[in-house]
N, C-alpha and C positions, 0 to 999 in steps of 0.2 A: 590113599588106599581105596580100591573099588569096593563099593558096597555088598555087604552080604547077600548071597542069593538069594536069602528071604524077603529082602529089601526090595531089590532089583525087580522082584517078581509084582511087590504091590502096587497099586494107582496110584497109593499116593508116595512120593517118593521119598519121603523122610518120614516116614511112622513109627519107628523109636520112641518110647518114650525113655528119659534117666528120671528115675525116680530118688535120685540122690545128688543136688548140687549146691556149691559153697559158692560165695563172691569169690573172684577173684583180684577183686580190691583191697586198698587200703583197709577200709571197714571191717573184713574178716577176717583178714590173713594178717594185719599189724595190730588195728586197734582191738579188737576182740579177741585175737589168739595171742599176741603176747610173746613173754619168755617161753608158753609151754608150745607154741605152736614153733618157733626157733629151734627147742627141743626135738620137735621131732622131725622135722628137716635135715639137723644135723647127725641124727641117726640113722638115717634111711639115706644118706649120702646125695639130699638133694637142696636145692634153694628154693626161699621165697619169692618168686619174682610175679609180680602186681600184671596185670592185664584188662583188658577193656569187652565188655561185652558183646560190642560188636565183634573180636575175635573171636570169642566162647561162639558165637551162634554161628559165624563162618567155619571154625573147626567142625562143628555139632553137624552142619548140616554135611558137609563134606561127606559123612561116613553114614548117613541115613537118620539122624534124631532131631525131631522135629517139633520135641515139645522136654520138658525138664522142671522140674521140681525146684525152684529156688527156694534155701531154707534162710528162716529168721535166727538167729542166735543172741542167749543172753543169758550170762553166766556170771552175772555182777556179782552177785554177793557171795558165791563160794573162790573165788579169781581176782576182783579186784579190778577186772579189765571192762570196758565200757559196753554194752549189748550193740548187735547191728540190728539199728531200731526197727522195729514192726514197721511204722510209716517209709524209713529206707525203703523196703523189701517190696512194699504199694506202690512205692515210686516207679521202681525199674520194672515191676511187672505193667505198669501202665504201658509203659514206656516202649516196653516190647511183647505188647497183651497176650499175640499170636504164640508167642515161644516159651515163656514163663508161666509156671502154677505158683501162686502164691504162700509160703509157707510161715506163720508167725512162730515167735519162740516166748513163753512167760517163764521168767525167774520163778521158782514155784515156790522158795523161798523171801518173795520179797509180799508185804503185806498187801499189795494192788493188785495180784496176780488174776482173780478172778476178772476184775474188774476190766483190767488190760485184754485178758482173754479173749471177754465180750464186744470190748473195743475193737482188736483187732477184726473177728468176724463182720460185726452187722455193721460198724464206719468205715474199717477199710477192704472190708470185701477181702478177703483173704482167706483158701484156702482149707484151711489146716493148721498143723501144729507138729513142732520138730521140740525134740526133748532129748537133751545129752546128760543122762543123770551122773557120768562122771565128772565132767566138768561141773555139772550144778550141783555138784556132791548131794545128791536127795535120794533117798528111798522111796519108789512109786508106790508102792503098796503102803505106805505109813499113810493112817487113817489120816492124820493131820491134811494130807492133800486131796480128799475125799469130794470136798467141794469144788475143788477147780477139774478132775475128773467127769463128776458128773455135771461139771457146767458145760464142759465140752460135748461131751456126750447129748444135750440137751440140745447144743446149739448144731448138732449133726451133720459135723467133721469130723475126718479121719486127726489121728497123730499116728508121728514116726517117732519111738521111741530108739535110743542108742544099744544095739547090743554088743557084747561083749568086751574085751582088752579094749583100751584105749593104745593111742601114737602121744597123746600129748601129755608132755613132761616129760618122755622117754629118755632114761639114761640122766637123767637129774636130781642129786639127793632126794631121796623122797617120795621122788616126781613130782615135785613142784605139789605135793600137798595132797593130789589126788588118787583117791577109793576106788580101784576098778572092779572093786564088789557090789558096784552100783550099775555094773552093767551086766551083772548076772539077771539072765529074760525070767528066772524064777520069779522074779521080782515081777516082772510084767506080769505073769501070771495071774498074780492075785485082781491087776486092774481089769485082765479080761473078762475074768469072771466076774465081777461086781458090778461090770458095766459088758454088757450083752451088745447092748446097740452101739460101744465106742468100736471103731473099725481100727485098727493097730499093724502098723506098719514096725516090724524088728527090722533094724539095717544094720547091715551087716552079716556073712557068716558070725556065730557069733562064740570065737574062739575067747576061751579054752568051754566054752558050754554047747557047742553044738547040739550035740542030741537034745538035751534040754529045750534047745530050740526048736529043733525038729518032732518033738515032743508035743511042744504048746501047738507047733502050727497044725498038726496034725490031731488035737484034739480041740483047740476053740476055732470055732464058725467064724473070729471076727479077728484073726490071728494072722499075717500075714508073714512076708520076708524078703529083703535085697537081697542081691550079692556084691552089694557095692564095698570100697574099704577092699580089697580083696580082687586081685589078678586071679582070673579064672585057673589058671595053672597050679594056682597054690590052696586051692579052696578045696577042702577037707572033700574026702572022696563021696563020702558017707551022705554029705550033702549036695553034691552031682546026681548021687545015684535018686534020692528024694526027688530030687528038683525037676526030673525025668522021667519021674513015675505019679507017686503017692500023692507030692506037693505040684506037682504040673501046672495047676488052678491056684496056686498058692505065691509063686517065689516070681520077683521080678527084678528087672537089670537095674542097674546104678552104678554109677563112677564111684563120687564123693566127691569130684571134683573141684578143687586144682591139683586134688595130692595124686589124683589118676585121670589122667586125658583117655576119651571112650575110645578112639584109632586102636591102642593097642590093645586095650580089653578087648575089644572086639575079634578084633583076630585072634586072637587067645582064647576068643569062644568061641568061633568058626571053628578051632583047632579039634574040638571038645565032641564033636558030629551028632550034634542031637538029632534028631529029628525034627521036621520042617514043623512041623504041629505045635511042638514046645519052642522053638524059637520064635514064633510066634505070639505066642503065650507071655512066654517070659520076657522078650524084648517089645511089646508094648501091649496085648490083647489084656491082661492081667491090671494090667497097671489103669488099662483105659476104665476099665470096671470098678476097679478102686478108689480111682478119683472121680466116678459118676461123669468122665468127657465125654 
């Protein structure tokens, strides 16, 4: 697909950034996602099929993105299933320094959690911080996680918190176990406030809590949002109309990639006719500020 004319128009020729992406490996899509991540493939009527990085950044760059958010993940002890280890995720961002932002993930329920935190930052140089509190079944606001909050916040990096429904477990007795009351951003709310200087990335619209979301982003200074998870087509109106106005300096792009390749989000958000100002914005100006690049 030819690149957007916002694209097209800048020097540099991939300035995109996705602020939201998964391995497309063994690592996250078998050993870390599991039955729930099978789960929810087979409900959204598609497969897991493995891929190599080099294709991710030949797709990427094809449609103008030119730098990406790789997350850590580690959801061992609510799951059962193995974490994609922090030093993985140092590895391949070495590996392709230019194209990769490094992002760690701590169990926040495992007893080392701070400690790993720390690790991750100041030995592997890494980023940030990605948190799926459905998967890690955790409540952010429960005092219990107060110190690995304000550890992060201390070490002054952003996290990306999960909001809203989850896909995995879908359609599985139960859902394989997990709480999608842990992705209600109320919850984030309370981290915001207690920590001023953590900078908070919400991914996702974050259905069925939008406004709530459109809420917090709209009243904490350090409150952000994707639209990743989420084909522009189908993304709550309410939250277009925000994203183009009130939240403009707020809301920025993401895949979530493997479960969304950017080509057709993309065109799906060309379709949308923002204005050249907010596509801007939101397809990397916003992101660039966010991550201090």
């Amino acid at each position: 697909m030819p690149k957007l004319d916002v694209v097209a128009d800048h020097p540099d020729e991939n300035p995109i950034i996705d602020t939201h992406c998964h391995q497309p490996t063994e690592e996250f899509l078998h050993d870390a996602g599991g039955l729930m991540m099978e789960d929810a493939a087979e409900k959204f009527g598609s497969s897991i099929e493995t891929d190599t990085y080099d294709n991710l950044i030949e797709e990427y760059h094809e449609v103008g993105i030119g730098k990406t958010v790789l997350l850590g993940w580690d959801a061992e002890t609510n799951t059962g299933n193995p974490p994609v280890p922090n030093d993985y995720v140092a590895e391949v961002r070495d590996e392709y320094d230019d194209f990769f932002v490094g992002f760690a993930s701590v169990d926040p329920l495992k007893d080392d959690c701070v400690e790993e935190a720390e690790r991750a930052v100041k030995d592997l140089d890494l980023s940030g911080f990605k948190f799926q509190q459905i998967a890690q079944g955790f409540d952010p606001s429960d005092p219990e996680h107060e110190e690995l909050f304000s550890t992060i916040e201390d070490l002054g990096v952003p996290v990306v918190f999960h909001g809203g429904n989850s896909t995995l477990g879908a359609g599985a007795p139960g859902g394989r176990g997990l709480k999608i009351k842990y992705g209600n951003p109320m919850l984030i709310d309370d981290v915001a406030a207690e920590h001023p200087d953590l900078q908070i990335l919400i991914a996702h619209p974050a259905f069925p809590w939008e406004k709530e979301q459109l809420a917090i982003c709209q009243q904490k200074g350090n409150v952000y949002m994707d639209l990743s998870g989420w084909m522009p087509r189908y993304i709550d109106d309410q939250v277009l109309h925000y994203a183009k106005s009130l939240l403009k300096d707020k809301v920025m792009f993401g895949t979530d990639y493997p479960m969304i390749e950017p080509a057709p989000w993309l065109d799906q958000f060309e379709e949308l006719d923002f204005p050249e100002e907010v596509q801007r914005k939101i397809l990397w100006e916003n992101a660039e500020e966010f991550l201090g690049l």
